[in-house]
Each structure stands twice: as structure tokens, then as C-alpha cells.
VOGU-3710 file (C-alpha; in Angstrom, 3 decimals, decimal comma):
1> xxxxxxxxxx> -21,810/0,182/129,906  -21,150/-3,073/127,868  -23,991/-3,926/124,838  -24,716/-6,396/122,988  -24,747/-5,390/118,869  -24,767/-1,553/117,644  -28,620/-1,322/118,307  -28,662/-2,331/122,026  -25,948/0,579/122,388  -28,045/3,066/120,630
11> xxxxxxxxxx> -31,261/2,030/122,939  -28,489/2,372/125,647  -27,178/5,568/124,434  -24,041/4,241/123,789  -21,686/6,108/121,374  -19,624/3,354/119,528  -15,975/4,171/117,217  -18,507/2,868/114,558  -21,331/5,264/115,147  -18,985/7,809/115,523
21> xxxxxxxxxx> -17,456/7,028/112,060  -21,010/6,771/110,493  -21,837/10,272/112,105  -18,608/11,848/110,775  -18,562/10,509/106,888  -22,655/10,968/106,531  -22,547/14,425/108,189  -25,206/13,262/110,279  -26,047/14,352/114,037  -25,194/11,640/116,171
31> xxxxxxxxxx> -28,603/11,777/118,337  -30,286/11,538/115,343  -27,971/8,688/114,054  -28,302/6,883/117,303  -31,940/7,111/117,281  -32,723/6,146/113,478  -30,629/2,918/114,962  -32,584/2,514/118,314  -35,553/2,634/116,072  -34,136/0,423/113,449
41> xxxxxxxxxx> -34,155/2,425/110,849  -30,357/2,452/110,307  -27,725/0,067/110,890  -24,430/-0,235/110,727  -22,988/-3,988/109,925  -20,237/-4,427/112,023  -19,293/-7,955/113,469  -17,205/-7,976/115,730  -14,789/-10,223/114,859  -13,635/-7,933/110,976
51> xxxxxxxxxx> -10,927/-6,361/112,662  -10,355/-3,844/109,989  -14,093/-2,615/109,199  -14,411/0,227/107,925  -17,858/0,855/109,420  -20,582/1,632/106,644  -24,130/2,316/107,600  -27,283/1,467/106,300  -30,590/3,584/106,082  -32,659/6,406/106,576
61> xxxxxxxxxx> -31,576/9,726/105,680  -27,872/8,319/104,580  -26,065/8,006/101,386  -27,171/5,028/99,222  -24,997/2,404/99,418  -24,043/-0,027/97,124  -22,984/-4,165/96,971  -20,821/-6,300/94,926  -21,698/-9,815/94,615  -18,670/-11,988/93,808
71> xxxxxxxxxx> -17,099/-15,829/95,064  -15,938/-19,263/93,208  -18,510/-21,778/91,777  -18,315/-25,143/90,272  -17,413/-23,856/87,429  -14,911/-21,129/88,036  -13,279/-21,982/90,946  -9,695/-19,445/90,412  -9,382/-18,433/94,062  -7,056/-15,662/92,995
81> xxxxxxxxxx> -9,120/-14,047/90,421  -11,967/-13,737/92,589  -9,042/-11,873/95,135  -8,590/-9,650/92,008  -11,837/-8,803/91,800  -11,993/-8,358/95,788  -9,207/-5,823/95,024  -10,924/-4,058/92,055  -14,366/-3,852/93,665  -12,550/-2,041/96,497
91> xxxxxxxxxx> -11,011/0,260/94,010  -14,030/1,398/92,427  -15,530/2,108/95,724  -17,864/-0,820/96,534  -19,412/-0,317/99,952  -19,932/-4,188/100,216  -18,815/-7,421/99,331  -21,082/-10,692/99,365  -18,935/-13,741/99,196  -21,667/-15,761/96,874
101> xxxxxxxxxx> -19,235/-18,957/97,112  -21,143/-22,203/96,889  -18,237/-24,692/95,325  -15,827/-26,602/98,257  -14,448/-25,335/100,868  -15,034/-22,380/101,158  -13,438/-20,876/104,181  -10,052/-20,214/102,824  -11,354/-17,867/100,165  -14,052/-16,290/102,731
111> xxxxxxxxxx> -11,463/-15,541/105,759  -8,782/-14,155/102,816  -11,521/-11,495/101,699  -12,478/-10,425/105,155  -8,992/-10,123/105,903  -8,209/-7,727/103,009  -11,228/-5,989/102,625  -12,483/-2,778/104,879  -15,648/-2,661/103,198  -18,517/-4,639/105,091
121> xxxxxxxxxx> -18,739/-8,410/104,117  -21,964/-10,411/103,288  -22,392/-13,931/102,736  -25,462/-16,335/102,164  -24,364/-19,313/104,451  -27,016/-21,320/102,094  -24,601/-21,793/99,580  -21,877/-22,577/100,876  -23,786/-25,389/103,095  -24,206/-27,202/99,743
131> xxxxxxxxxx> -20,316/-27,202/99,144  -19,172/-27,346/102,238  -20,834/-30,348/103,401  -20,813/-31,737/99,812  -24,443/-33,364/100,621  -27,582/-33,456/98,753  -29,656/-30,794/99,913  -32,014/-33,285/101,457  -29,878/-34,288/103,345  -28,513/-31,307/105,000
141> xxxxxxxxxx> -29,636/-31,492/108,296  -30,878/-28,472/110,288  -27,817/-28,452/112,794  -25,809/-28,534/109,871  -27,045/-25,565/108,233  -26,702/-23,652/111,662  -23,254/-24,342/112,199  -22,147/-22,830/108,530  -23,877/-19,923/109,928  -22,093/-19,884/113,321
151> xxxxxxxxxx> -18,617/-20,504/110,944  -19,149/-17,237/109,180  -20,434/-15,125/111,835  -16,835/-16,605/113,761  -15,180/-15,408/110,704  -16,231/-11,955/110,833  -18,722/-11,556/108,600  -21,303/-7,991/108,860  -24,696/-9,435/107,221  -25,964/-12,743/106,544
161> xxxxxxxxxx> -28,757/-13,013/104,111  -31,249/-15,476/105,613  -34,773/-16,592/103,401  -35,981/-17,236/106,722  -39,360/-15,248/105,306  -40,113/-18,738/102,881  -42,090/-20,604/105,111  -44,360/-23,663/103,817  -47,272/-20,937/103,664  -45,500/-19,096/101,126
171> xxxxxxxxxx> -44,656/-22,087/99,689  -48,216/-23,322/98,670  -48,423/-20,021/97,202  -45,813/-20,926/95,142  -47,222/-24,530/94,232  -50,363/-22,792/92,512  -47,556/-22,546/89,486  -49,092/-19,142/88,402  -45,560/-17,605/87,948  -43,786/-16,743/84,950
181> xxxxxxxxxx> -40,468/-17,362/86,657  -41,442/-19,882/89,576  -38,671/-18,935/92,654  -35,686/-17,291/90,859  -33,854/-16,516/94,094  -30,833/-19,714/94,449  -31,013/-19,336/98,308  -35,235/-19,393/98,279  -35,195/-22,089/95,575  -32,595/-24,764/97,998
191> xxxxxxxxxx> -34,405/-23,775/101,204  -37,852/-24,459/98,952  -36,408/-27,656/97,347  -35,466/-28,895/101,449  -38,853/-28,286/102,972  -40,714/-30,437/99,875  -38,099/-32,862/100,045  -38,114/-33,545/103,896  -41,988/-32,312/104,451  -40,749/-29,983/107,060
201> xxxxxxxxxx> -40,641/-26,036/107,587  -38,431/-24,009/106,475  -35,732/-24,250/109,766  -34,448/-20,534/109,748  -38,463/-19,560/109,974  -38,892/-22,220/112,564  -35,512/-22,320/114,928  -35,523/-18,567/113,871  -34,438/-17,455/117,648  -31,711/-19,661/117,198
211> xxxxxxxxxx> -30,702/-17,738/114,318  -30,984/-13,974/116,223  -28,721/-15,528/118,877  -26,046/-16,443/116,803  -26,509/-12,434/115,186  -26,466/-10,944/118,273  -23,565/-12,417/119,910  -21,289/-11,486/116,724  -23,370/-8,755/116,176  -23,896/-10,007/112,461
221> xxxxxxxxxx> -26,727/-7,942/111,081  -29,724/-10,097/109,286  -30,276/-9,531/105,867  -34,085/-11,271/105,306  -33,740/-12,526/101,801  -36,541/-12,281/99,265  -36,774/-16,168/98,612  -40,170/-15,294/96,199  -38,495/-12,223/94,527  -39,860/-11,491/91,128
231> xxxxxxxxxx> -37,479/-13,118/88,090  -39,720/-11,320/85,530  -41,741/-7,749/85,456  -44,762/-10,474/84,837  -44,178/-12,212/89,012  -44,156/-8,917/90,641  -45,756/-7,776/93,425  -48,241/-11,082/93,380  -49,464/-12,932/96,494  -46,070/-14,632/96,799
241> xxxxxxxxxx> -43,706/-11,903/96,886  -46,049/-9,601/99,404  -46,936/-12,718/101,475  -43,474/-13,635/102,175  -42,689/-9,405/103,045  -45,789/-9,939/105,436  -43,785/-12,967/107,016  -40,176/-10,510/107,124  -41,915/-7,694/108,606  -43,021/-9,838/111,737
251> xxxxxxxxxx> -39,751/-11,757/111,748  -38,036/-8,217/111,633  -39,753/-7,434/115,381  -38,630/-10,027/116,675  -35,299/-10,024/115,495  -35,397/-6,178/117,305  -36,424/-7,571/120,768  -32,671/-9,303/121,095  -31,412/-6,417/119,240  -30,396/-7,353/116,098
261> xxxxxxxxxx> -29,847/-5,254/113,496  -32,223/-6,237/110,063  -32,383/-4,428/106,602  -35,256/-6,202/104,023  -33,817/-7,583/100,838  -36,085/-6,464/97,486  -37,346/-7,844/93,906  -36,236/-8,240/92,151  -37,591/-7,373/88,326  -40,459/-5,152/88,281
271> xxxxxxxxxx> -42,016/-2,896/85,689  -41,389/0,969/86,556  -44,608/1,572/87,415  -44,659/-0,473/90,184  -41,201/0,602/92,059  -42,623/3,141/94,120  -45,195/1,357/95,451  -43,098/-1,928/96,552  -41,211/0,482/98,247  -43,891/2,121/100,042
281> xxxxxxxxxx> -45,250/-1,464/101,127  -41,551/-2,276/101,781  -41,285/0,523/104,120  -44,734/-0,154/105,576  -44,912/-3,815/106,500  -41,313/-3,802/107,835  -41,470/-1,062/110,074  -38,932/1,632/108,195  -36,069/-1,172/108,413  -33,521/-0,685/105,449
291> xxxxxxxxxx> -34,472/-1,423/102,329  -31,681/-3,633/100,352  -32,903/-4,196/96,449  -31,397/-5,629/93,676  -31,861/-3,658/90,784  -35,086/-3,703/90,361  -34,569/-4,784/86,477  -37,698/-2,496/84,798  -37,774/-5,124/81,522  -36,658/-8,356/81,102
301> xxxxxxxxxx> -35,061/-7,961/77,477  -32,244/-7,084/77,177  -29,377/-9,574/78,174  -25,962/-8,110/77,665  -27,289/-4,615/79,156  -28,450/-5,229/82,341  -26,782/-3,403/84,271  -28,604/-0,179/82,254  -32,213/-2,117/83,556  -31,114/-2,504/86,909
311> xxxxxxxxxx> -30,043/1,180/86,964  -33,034/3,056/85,874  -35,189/0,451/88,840  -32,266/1,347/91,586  -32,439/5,073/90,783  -36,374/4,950/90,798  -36,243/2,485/94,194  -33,748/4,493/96,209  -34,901/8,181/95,376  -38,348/6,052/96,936
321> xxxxxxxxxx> -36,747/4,986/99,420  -34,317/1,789/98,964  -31,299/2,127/101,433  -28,906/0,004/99,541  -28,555/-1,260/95,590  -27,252/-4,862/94,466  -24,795/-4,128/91,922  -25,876/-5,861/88,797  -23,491/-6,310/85,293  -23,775/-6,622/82,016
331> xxxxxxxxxx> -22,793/-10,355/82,454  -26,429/-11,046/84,696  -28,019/-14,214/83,354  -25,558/-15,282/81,003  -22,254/-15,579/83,114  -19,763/-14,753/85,978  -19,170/-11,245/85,603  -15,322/-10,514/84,516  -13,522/-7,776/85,632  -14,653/-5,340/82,808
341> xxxxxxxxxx> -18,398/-6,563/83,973  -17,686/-5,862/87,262  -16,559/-2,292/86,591  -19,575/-1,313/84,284  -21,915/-2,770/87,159  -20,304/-1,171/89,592  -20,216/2,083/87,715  -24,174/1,969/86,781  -25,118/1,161/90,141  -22,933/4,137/91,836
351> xxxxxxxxxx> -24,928/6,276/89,053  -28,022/5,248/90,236  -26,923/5,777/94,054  -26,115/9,146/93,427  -29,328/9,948/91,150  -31,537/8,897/93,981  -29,704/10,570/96,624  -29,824/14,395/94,751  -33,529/13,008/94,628  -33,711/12,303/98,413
361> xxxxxxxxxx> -32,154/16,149/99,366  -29,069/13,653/101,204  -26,912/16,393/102,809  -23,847/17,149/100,209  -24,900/14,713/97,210  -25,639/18,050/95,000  -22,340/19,555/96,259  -20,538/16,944/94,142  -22,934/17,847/90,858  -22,401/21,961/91,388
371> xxxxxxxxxx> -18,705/21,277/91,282  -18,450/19,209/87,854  -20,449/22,191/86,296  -18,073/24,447/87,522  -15,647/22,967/85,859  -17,325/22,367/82,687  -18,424/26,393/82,629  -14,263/26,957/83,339  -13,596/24,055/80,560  -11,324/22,981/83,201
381> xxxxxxxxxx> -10,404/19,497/81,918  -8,497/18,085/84,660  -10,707/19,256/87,331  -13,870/17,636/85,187  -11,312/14,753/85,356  -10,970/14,434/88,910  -14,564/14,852/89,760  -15,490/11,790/86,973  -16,616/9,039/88,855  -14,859/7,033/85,852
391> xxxxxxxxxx> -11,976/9,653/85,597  -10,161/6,714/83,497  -13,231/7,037/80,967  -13,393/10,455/80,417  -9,918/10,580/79,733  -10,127/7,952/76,976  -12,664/9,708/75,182  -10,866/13,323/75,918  -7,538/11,614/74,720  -9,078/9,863/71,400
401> xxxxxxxxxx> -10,126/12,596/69,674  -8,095/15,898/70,442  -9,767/19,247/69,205  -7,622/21,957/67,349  -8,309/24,236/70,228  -8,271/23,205/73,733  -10,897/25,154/75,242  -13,266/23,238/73,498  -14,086/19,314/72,045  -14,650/17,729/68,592
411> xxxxxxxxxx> -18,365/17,499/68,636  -18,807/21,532/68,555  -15,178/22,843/67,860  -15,193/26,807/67,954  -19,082/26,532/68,342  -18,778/25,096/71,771  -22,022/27,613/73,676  -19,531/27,201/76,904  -16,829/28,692/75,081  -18,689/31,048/73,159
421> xxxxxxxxxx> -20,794/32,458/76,289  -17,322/32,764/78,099  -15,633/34,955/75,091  -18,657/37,331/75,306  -19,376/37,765/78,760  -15,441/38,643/79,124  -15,560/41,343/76,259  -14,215/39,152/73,822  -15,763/38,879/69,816  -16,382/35,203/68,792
431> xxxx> -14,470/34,717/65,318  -15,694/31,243/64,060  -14,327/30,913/60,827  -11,274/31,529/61,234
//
């Protein structure tokens, strides 16, 4: 039976390679995989064009995943260090990759990293609209901005991120200036900039079946962006920001009858108080679909450490219900994230992932935890090692301060409680000043 994207072949009862891969690495049933999908409650990005996918998915009941945003600006424009980082991301176990390029052409760098990389690829065709045509964003016009969409769904890539929820209702919202932070989002601030410009509506809102049949003939899976996300715990969850979800929840339907797969993108920053309940609404007002957040960052103070902010808000989101964390670095704000930026975001955020999903009783996540105690109760160093999700870390600190007796560490020495419960409940006497 042929089908058009990964939903239509759940609804068809189609078992794909990818739903079978999904199935086997989540330890999920696949009737109940195929009908979270049918449902749209998972997906699983998978155009059909990146060859060497290694098919991820999305959603309820799954492991949380996690994205690393990365690509060449204006200002550093080293197509081979962003590789590098392509290369590293991978290392450290990034389920995604968005391609955030929005400085020339772009193509070369996009169709290297989807060539290299088996982890799903994301892209904001936005950007690179700006560089690629090297135009005024006036004067972009709205077959323009399609065809860079059509480009990267040819090249392969899994989800687009689309502020197709930033219509010129929205908008006025907006105008009343009663932000903090005005529109912090770079995709929702161009696509805001074009309609005032040219007096016109926002052309993925209004040509938005144009869009879904671009998606479903790749099967490139929409990622609604959140043009009116919050850029400061003071702009969340206003009129803006739930108007616009409002507008992404009906978009979402629609985008289901030609069965294309959709996950919701999130705020944004947001005090912690507030996290469950955006997800709730999330959850709500776009029908269960994935939930894709970045961070949220719980206070806005602390440039330098924001990948700790973003953290705590993705451990509170996902353990209510966020699908899929935005890896954010220490670098957010002030910089493009090096590699050593890269690695502490990517670390956080895989903390947070793996908080939430304990949290959210995911099949095997505790498994993982039981094992490291183990260890620690054996003071079985290179097993603790091996379980590390930084094993390079722990081995620093282990290696940079060596205690006089190896069953135990320089902080408590011979007083080490592991050690000392061991000796006893073996028979043994506890001599501690010797």
C-alpha cells in the first residue's frame, strides 16, 4: 500500500523501517506507536530524501529528545568549523541538528551536514531566504520564500520551523508595545518586519496549504514556530504568546487532514511557576501534538550560565509534558557558542531530558540511574565511568586529585559512609586513624 508521509501510513496501518526503528530503540509497542502517530501525538521526522536517517521520534510516551542549533552567519562564516561542530554534536549524542544559517549561500554547508549527519536535520528556511536571495526583506517576494522551502525539503531536510502562527492579528497584539522584550524570535521578528513593510499577511498563514503540500510530498514534518515567544519571564504567557498558540492549534488540524506530521515550538523564558501550565495549554489547544521548547529560561539574569536556566525550565517542561528540549549554552545572548559551549549545552540539556523522563515513568530511564548507584555502592570507578554521561569529566576530577586509598575519594578519605558501610556489613572493623 503506498502513503504519503509516516502519518498517512500509520492511519493506513502501515509498518514503515522507521516506525519499526522507533518501536525497537523506545521499547514501545508498535500498535501503540502507530496509533500515538495516526493521532498525532508522535512523529517521526523523516524526509525522504536523508538517505542515511537514523529515524528519531517525537512525542508521547517516548524519551525526551534533544536539539542542537548550529550554522554560519555574517559574522562567522568558517564552513568547516561549523562541520566540527556537526561532528561533535553527533558525538555527544544530539538527537537533532538545526542548520540556523542565514549568511550566503547556504546550500553547500546545508547538503554537507545532511550528508554526514544520521541525526534528524532542521532548518528555518526564513533565514536563509535573507542570504540566499541577498534582498531586503521587503522585498522578498512570497514565491521566493516558497521556493527556499521547496530547496530544503529537496535537500532532505526532517522539520522545517515555519512562524506561520504570526498572522497580522497577532501582530496588532504586538503593536500595543506592552512587552518587555517586543518579538525576540529572529524568524517571527523578519516575517513581522515583511507584513508591516508590504501591508500584507503573513504568506505561510495565508498560502499555508501551499506550505503542507510541499511537507507532505517530502514528508518534511512542520515545526510551527513561536514567532511571539517570551524573551523575558516579564512577556510570558500574555495575549500574544497564547493568541498566536490559538492560531497553531487550528493550523495544526489542518496540517493533519493532508497528513503532515506537526510538533508546537515553545517560550521561550518563563518564570517556574508558570511552566506547567503553558504546557498544559500547550497540550490543550494543539490537540496532544509534540511539544518542542526551548529552554524555558526560569530568570533572565544570568548571562554566561544559561544553559543552568534553560535546564531547570526543560526539566520542569518535559517531566509536564514537553516532547523535545532546544539545547541552550552558556554562550546564549552574548555569542556563537564554541565548541566548549556547545558541549556544556548539550550536556545540561541531556540532564534535563533524563530528569524529566525518570519524572514521566518512560520505560528504562530509571534503569540507567539504578546502575550508576550500583556502582557507586561497589566503588567501582570504571563502571561509574562508563555510565557518566560526561565519562571525560568524571575522569578529570577522579584523575586530579588521587586519594591515598582507592576505595575511596579526597573529600571523605577513610570516612567515605560507602566504604565504611561496606567494611561492616562484610565483617570487617573500620580502623580510621591509621
Amino acid at each position: 500500500m503506498t502513503y504519503s508521509t509516516q502519518m498517512d501510513a500509520a492511519r493506513k496501518g502501515v509498518l514503515t523501517k522507521e516506525m519499526k526503528h522507533v518501536s525497537a530503540t523506545e521499547d514501545m509497542d508498535i500498535d501503540r506507536l502507530m496509533s500515538y502517530m495516526a493521532e498525532g501525538k508522535i512523529i517521526i521526522p523523516a524526509n525522504k530524501n536523508h538517505c542515511n536517517l537514523f529515524p528519531g521520534g517525537i512525542g508521547k510516551g517516548l524519551k525526551t529528545k534533544i536539539n542542537v542549533n548550529l550554522g554560519i552567519s555574517k559574522d562567522c562564516c568558517d564552513l568547516d568549523k561549523e562541520l566540527g561542530k556537526v561532528k561533535y554534536a553527533l558525538e555527544l549524542k544530539a538527537d537533532a541538528i538545526m542548520d540556523l544559517s542565514c549568511y550566503g549561500k547556504t546550500r553547500n554547508f546545508r547538503n554537507k551536514l545532511i550528508h554526514m549527519s544520521p541525526a534528524m536535520i532542521g532548518t528555518v528556511p526564513i533565514y536563509d531566504a535573507v542570504g540566499y536571495y541577498e534582498k531586503n526583506i521587503k522585498d522578498i517576494s512570497v514565491d521566493e520564500f516558497f521556493q527556499v522551502v521547496q530547496t530544503h525539503a529537496e535537500d532532505g531536510v526532517d522539520f522545517m520551523t515555519i512562524h506561520a502562527g504570526l498572522n497580522r492579528g497577532v501582530a496588532e497584539i504586538i503593536k500595543k508595545k506592552d512587552r518587555l522584550t517586543n518579538i525576540v524570535s529572529r524568524g517571527g521578528s523578519l516575517l513581522f518586519a515583511w507584513m508591516e513593510l508590504n501591508a500584507c499577511e503573513n504568506p505561510f498563514y495565508e498560502h499555508f496549504d501551499r506550505l503542507l503540500d510541499i511537507c507532505q510530498k517530502y514528508d518534511v514534518s512542520l515545526s510551527l514556530g513561536d514567532g511571539c515567544r517570551p524573551g523575558s519571564i516579564h512577556d510570558s504567557t500574555d495575549a500574544s504568546q497564547i493568541k498566536e498558540l490559538i492560531v497553531l492549534g487550528e493550523l495544526t488540524k489542518r496540517a493533519w487532514e493532508k497528513n503532515v506530521q506537526v510538533m508546537i515550538e515553545g517560550p521561550g523564558h518563563m518564570s517556574l511557576d508558570e511552566i506547567a501550565g503553558n504546557m498544559m495549554l500547550e497540550k490543550k489547544l494543539c490537540h496532544g501534538a509534540p511539544f518542542y521548547v526551548l529552554g524555558p529560561i526560569v530568570t533572565d539574569i544570568a548571562p554566561g550560565y544559561d544553559h543552568i536556566t534553560s535546564a531547570i525550565g526543560g526539566a520542569i517542561a518535559a517531566s509536564h509534558g514537553a516532547d523535545f528540549l532546544c539545547y541552550v549554552t552558556p554562550a546564549e545572548h552574548l555569542r556563537l557558542p564554541d565548541l566548549d559551549d556547545m558541549k556544556e549545552g548539550i550536556i545540561a540539556s541531556r540532564i534535563a531530558a533524563h530528569a524529566a523522563d525518570i519524572a514521566k515513568g518512560i520505560k528504562g530511564a530509571r534503569t540507567w540511574d539504578n546502575n550508576m548507584s550500583l556502582a557507586r555502592r561497589n566503588l567501582d570507578w570504571k563502571k561509574m565511568f562508563d555510565l557518566a554521561i560526561d565519562p571525560e569529566k568524571a575522569k578529570f576530577y577522579r584523575n586530579s586529585s588521587i586519594p591515598e586509598h582507592e576505595d575511596s575519594c579526597t573529600m571523605c578519605g577513610k570516612m567515605c559512609a560507602v566504604r565504611s558501610m561496606n567494611r561492616v556489613l562484610n565483617g570487617k572493623n573500620i580502623q580510621l586513624n591509621e
